[in-house]
N, CA and C atoms as an extended XYZ file, in Angstrom:
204
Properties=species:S:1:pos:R:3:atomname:S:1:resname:S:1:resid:I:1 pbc="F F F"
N       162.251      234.917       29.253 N   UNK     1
C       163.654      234.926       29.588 CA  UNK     1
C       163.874      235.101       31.086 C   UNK     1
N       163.072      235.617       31.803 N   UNK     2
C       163.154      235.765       33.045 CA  UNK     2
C       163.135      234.686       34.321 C   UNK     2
N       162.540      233.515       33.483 N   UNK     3
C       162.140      232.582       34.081 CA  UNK     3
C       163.798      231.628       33.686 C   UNK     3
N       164.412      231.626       32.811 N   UNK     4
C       165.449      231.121       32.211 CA  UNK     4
C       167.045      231.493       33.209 C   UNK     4
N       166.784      233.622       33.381 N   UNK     5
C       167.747      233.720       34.189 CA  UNK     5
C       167.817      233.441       35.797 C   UNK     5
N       166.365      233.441       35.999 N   UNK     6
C       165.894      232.784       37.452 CA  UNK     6
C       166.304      231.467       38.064 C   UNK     6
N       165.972      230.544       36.943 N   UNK     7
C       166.659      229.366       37.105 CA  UNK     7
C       168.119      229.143       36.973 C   UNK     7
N       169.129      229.916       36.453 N   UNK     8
C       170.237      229.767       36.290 CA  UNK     8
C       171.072      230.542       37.743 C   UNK     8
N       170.455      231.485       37.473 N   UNK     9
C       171.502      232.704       38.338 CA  UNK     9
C       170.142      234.229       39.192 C   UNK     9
N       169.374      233.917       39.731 N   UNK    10
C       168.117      234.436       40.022 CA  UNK    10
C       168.808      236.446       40.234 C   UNK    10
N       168.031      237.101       39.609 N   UNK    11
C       168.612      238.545       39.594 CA  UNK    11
C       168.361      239.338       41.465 C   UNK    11
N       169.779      239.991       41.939 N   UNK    12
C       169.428      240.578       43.307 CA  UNK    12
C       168.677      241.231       43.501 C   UNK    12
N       167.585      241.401       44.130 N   UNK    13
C       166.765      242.888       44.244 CA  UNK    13
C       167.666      243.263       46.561 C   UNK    13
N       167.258      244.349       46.036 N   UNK    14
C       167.809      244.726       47.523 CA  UNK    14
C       166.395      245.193       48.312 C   UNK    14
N       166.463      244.459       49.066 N   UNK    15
C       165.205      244.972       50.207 CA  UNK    15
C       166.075      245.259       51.376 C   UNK    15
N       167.055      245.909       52.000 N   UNK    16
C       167.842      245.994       53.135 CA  UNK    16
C       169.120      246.759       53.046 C   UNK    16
N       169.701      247.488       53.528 N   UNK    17
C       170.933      248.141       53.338 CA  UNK    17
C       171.908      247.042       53.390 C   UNK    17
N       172.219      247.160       51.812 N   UNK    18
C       173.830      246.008       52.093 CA  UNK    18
C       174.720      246.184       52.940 C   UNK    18
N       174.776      247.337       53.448 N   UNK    19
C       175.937      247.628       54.680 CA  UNK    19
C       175.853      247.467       55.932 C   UNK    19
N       174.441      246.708       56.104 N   UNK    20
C       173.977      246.324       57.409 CA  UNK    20
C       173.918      247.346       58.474 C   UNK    20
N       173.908      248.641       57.637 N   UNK    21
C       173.792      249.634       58.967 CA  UNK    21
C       172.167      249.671       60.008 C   UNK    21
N       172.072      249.739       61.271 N   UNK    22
C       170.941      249.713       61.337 CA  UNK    22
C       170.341      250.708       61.964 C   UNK    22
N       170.907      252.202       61.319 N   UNK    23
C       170.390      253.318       61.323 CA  UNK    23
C       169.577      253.372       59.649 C   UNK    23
N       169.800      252.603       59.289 N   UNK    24
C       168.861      252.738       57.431 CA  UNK    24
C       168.076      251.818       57.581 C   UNK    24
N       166.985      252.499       57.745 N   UNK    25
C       165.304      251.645       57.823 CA  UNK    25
C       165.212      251.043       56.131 C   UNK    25
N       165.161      252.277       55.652 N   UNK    26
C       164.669      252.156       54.259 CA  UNK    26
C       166.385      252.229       53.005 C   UNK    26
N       165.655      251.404       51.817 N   UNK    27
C       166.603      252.031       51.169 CA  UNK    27
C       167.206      253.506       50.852 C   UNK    27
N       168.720      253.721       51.116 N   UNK    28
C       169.152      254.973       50.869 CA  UNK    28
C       169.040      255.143       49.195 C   UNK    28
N       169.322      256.472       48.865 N   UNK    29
C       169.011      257.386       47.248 CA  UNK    29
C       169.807      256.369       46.235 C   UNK    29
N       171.072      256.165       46.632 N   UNK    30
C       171.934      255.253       45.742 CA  UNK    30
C       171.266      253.657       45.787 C   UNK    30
N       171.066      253.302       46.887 N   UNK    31
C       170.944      251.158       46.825 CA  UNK    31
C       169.136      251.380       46.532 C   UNK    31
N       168.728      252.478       46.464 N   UNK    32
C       166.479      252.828       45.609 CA  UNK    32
C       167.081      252.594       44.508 C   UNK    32
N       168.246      253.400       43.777 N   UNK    33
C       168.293      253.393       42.306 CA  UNK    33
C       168.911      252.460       41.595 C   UNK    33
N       170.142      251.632       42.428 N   UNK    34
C       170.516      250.412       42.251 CA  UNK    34
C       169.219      248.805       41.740 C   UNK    34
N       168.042      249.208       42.915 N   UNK    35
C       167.215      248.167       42.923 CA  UNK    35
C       166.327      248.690       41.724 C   UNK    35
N       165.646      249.594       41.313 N   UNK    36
C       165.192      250.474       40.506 CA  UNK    36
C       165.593      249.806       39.209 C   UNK    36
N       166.885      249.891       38.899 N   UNK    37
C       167.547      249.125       37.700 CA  UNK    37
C       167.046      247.791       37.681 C   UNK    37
N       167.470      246.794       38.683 N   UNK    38
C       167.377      245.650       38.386 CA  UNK    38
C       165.721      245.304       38.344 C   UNK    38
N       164.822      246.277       39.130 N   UNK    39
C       163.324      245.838       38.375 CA  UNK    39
C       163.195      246.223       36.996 C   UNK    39
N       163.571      247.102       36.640 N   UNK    40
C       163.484      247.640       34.785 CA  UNK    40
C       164.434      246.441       34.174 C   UNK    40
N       165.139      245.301       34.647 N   UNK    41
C       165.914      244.306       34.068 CA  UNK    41
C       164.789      243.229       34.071 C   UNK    41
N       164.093      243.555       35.173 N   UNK    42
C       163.316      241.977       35.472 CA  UNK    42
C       162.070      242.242       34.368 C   UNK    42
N       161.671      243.295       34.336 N   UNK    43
C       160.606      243.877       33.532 CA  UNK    43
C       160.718      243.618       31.960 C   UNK    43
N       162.365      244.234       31.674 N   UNK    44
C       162.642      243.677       30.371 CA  UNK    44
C       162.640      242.342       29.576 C   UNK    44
N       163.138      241.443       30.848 N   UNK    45
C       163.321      239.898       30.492 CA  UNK    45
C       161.979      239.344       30.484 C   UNK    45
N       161.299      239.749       31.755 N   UNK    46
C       159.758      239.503       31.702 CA  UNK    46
C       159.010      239.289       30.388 C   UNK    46
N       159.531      241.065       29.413 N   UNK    47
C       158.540      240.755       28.118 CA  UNK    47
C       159.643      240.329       27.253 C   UNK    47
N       160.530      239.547       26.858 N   UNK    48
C       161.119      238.618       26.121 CA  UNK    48
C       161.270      237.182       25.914 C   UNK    48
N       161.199      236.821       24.672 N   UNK    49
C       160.912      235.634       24.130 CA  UNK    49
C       162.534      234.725       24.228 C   UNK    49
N       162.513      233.928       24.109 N   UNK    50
C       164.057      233.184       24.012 CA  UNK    50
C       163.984      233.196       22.401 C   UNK    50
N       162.558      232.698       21.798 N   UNK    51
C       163.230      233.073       20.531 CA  UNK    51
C       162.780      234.432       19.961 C   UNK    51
N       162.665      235.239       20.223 N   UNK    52
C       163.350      236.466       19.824 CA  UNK    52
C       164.573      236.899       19.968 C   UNK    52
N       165.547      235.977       20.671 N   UNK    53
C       166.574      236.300       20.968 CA  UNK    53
C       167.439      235.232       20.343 C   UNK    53
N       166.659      234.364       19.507 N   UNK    54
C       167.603      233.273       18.960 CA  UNK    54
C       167.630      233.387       17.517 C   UNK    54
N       166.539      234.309       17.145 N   UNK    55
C       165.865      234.372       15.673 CA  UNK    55
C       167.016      234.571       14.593 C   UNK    55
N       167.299      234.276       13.725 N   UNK    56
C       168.604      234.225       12.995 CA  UNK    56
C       168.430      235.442       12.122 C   UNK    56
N       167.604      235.784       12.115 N   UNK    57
C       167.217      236.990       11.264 CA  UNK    57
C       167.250      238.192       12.130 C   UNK    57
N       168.724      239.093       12.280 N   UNK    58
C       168.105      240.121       13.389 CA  UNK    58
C       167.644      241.370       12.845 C   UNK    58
N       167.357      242.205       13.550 N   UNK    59
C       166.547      243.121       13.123 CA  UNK    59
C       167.360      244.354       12.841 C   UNK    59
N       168.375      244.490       13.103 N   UNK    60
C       169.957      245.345       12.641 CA  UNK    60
C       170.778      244.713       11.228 C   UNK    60
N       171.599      246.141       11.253 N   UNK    61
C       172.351      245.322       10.263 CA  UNK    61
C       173.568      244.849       10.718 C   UNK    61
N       174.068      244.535       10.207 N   UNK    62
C       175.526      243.744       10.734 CA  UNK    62
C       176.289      244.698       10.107 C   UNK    62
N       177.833      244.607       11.029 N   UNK    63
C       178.827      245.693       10.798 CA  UNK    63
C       179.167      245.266        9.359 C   UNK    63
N       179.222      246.805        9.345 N   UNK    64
C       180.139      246.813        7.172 CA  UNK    64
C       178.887      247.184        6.353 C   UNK    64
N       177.187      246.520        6.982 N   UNK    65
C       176.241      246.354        6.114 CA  UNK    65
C       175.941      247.724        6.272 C   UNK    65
N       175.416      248.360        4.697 N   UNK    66
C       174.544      249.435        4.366 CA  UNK    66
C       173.607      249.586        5.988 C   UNK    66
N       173.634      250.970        6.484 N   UNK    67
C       172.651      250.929        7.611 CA  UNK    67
C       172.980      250.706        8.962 C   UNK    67
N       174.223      250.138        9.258 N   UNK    68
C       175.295      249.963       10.255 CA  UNK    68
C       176.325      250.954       10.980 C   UNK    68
């Protein structure tokens, strides 16, 4: 899937202070944990299948169903 959202819409990682300040060498505590996220996104899509995500059979129940 990663390769799917890459080609469509490629995910931001931040290597640079978006605010262009250029007293911030490194990422500050907030835009580390911002980028932080979007590698645990890239990581996720990484290990996903398209069809695991198309499979008609899901692995929940559907609202109303016993288990829902």
């Amino acid at each position: 899937m990663l390769e799917v959202v890459n080609a469509v819409d490629p995910l931001a990682r931040i290597h640079e202070c978006p605010l262009g300040r250029p007293d911030h060498t490194s990422l500050c505590p907030l835009h580390r944990r911002i980028d932080d996220a979007v590698a645990a996104t890239e990581r996720q899509l990484a290990s996903t299948t398209l069809d695991e995500l198309i499979d008609p059979a899901p692995a929940w129940p559907a609202p109303g169903q016993p288990g829902s």
